[in-house]
C-alpha positions in Angstrom: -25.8 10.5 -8.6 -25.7 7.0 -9.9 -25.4 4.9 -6.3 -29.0 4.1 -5.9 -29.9 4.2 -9.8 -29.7 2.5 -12.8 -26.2 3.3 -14.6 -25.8 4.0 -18.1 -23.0 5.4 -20.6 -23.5 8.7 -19.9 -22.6 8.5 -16.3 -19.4 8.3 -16.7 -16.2 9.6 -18.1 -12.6 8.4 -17.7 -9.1 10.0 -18.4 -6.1 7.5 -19.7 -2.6 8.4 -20.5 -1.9 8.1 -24.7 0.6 6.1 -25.8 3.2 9.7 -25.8 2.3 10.3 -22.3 -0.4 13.1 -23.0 -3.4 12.3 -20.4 -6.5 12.4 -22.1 -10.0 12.9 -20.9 -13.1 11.1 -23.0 -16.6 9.5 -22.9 -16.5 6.2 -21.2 -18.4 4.6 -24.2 -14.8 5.6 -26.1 -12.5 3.1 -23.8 -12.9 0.3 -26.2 -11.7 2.3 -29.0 -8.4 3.1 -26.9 -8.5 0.1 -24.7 -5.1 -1.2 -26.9 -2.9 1.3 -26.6 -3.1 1.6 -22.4 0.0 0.8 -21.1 0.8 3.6 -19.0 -0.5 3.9 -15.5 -2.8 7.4 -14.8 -0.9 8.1 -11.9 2.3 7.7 -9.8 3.6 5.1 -7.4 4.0 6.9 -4.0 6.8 5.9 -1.9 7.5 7.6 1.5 9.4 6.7 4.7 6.8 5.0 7.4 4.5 3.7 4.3 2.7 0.7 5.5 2.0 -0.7 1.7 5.0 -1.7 -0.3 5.4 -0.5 -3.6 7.1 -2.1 -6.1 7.6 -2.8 -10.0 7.6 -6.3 -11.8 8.9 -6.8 -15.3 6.3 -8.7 -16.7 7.2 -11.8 -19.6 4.0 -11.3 -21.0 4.4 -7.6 -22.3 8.1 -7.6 -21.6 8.0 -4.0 -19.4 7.7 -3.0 -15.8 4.1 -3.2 -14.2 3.8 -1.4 -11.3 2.2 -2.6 -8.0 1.2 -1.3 -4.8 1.0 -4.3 -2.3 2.4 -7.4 -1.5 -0.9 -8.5 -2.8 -0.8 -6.7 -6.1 2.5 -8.4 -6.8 1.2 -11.8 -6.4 -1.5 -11.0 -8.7 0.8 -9.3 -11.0 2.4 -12.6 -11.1 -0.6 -14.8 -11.3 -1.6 -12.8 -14.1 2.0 -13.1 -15.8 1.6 -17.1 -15.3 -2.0 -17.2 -17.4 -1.3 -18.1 -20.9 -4.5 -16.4 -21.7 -3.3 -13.0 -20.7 -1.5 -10.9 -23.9 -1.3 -7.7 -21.7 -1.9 -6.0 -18.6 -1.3 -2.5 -17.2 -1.9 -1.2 -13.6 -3.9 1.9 -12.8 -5.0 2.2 -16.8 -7.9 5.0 -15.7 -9.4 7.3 -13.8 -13.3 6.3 -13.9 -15.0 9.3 -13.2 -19.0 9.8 -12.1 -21.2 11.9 -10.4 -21.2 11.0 -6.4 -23.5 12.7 -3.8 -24.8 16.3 -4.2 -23.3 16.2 -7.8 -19.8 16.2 -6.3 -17.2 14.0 -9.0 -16.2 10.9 -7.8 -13.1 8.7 -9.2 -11.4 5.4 -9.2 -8.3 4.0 -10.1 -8.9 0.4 -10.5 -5.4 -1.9 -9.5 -5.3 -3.5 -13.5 -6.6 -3.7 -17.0 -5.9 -7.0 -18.4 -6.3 -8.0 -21.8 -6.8 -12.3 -23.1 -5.9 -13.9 -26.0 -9.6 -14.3 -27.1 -10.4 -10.6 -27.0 -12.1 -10.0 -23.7 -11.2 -7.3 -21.0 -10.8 -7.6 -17.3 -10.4 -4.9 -14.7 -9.3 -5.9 -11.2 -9.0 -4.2 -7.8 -6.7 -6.5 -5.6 -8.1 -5.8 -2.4 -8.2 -8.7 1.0 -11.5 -9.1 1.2 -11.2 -8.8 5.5 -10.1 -5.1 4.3 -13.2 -4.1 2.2 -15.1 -1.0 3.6 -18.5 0.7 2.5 -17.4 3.4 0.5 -14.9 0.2 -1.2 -18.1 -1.5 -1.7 -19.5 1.7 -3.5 -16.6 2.0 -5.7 -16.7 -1.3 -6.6 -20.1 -1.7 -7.4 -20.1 1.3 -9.5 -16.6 0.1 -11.3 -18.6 -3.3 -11.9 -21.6 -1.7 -13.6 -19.3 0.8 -15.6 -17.2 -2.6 -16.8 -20.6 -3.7 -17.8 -21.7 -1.4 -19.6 -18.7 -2.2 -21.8 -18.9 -5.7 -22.1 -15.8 -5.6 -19.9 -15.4 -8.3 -16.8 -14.8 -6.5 -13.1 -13.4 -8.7 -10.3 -12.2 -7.8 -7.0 -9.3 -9.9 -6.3 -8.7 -11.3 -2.6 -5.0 -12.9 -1.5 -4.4 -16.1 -3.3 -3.8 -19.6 -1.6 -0.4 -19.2 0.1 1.3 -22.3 -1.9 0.1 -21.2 -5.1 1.7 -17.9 -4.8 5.1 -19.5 -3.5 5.2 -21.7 -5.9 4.5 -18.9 -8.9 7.2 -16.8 -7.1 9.3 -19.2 -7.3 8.8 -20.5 -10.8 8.8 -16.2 -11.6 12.5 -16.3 -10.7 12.9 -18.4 -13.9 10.6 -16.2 -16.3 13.1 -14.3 -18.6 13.9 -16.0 -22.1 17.4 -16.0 -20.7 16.7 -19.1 -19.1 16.0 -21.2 -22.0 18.3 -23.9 -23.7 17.5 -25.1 -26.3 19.1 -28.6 -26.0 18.6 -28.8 -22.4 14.9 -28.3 -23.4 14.3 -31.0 -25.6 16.4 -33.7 -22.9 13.7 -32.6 -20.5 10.8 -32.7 -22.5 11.9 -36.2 -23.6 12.6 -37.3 -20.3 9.6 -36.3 -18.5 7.6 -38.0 -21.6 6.5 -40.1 -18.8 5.7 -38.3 -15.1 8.9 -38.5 -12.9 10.0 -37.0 -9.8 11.4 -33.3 -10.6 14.8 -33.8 -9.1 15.1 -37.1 -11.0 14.3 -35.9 -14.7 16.9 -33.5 -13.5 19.7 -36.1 -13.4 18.6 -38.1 -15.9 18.7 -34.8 -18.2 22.2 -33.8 -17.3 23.5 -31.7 -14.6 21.6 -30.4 -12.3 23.3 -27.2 -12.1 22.5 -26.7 -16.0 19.1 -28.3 -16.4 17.5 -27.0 -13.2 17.2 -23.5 -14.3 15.9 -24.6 -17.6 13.3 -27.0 -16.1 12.0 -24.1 -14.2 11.2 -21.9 -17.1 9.8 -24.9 -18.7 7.7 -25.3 -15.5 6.5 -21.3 -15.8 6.1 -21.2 -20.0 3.6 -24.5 -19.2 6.0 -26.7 -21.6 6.2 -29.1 -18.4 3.5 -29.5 -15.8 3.4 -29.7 -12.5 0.3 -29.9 -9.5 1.6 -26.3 -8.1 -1.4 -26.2 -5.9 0.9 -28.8 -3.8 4.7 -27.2 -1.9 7.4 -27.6 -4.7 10.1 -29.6 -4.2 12.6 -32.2 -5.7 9.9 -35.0 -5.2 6.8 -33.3 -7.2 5.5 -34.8 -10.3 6.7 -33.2 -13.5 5.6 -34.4 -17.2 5.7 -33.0 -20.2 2.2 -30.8 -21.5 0.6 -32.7 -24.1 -0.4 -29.2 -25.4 1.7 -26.3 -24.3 -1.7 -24.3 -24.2 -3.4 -26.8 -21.9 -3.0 -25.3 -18.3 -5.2 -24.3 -15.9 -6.5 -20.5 -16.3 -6.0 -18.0 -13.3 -8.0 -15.2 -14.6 -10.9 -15.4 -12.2 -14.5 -15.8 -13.7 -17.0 -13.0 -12.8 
């Protein structure tokens, strides 16, 4: 039992699904070693008649597959996370953690995401509301934190995300897929907005609406134009182009 101790390596285990679907049980001090090639979840997506959770799959720009969620909630963060320039790749339920629990009697958790960033590091997030948390979700997460640890791996329980922030990244989300980009469209709006404008203005002054629109949006979501998204969208925000398309702000929450 590891609750009311000190944890070390030895105290837990984890199973992971290989890259050719074979699950595979191993040491948790091994999950760096393997860490690259999860990108299956350990278990299925339940979906019933009367479920009170919504499940759901997102295709993802960043790794450019389906990334499965559980919640509304997950789904916003799926998106947050797909928004972060610092994010190369995430998967939902990557593990089983396994440890001993009272009397000796396994325990296990399935945390919500793995995400991977650009300089190396390693997240793992539960996406819970924090009005939602329990005891035994305290437990779990306290043990999921020191396992992370133990790694060198970050462990963050994600609560629901400011309201405009996630209507503005759904929004912007519709706009994601490569298919939205122009190129000659692109460089009118990048030239246009050289100088912070009203959104629905560069718009017009880029063309027609109907045609740049679409493209401003994706321009919006890769970060190549900028935008205060912690304000409602809307034809009158300020747009201008990134001075550095690797400038924006981060979403990946720091432990």
């Amino acid at each position: 039992m590891i609750s009311q101790g000190r944890a070390v390596l030895a105290d837990f285990e984890a199973v992971y699904v290989d890259v050719d679907g074979v699950e595979r049980q191993m040491p948790w001090a091994w999950m760096p070693e393997v860490v690259s090639e999860l990108d299956r979840p350990v278990r299925s997506f339940p979906s019933y008649r009367g479920q009170r959770n919504f499940p759901g799959w997102y295709w993802s720009a960043t790794v450019g597959r389906l990334v499965g969620y559980e919640s509304w909630v997950e789904r916003d963060h799926l998106v947050a996370l797909d928004f972060d320039p610092s994010v190369v790749a995430m998967v939902s339920q990557p593990f089983w953690l396994l440890w001993a629990g009272d009397k000796g009697k396994q325990r296990r958790h399935a945390p919500d995401f793995l995400v991977r960033t650009a300089d190396g590091g390693v997240l793992v997030l539960d996406s819970r509301p924090l009005e939602l948390i329990e005891q035994d979700d305290r437990l779990v997460f306290d043990i999921s934190d020191r396992a992370c640890a133990l790694l060198g791996w970050r462990y963050a329980v994600w609560d629901r995300l400011d309201g405009v922030l996630v209507a503005n990244q759904r929004w912007l989300a519709g706009y994601r897929h490569p298919r939205c980009f122009d190129a000659e469209v692109t460089g009118r709006l990048v030239r246009t907005f050289q100088r912070p404008r009203r959104l629905m203005d560069g718009a017009e002054l880029a063309g027609d609406p109907l045609r740049t629109l679409p493209v401003l949006f994706h321009l919006l979501w890769k970060r190549h134009l900028l935008a205060d998204l912690t304000l409602a969208l809307s034809d009158r925000t300020v747009v201008q182009a990134a001075v550095d398309a690797d400038m924006p702000v981060n979403v990946v929450p720091a432990r």
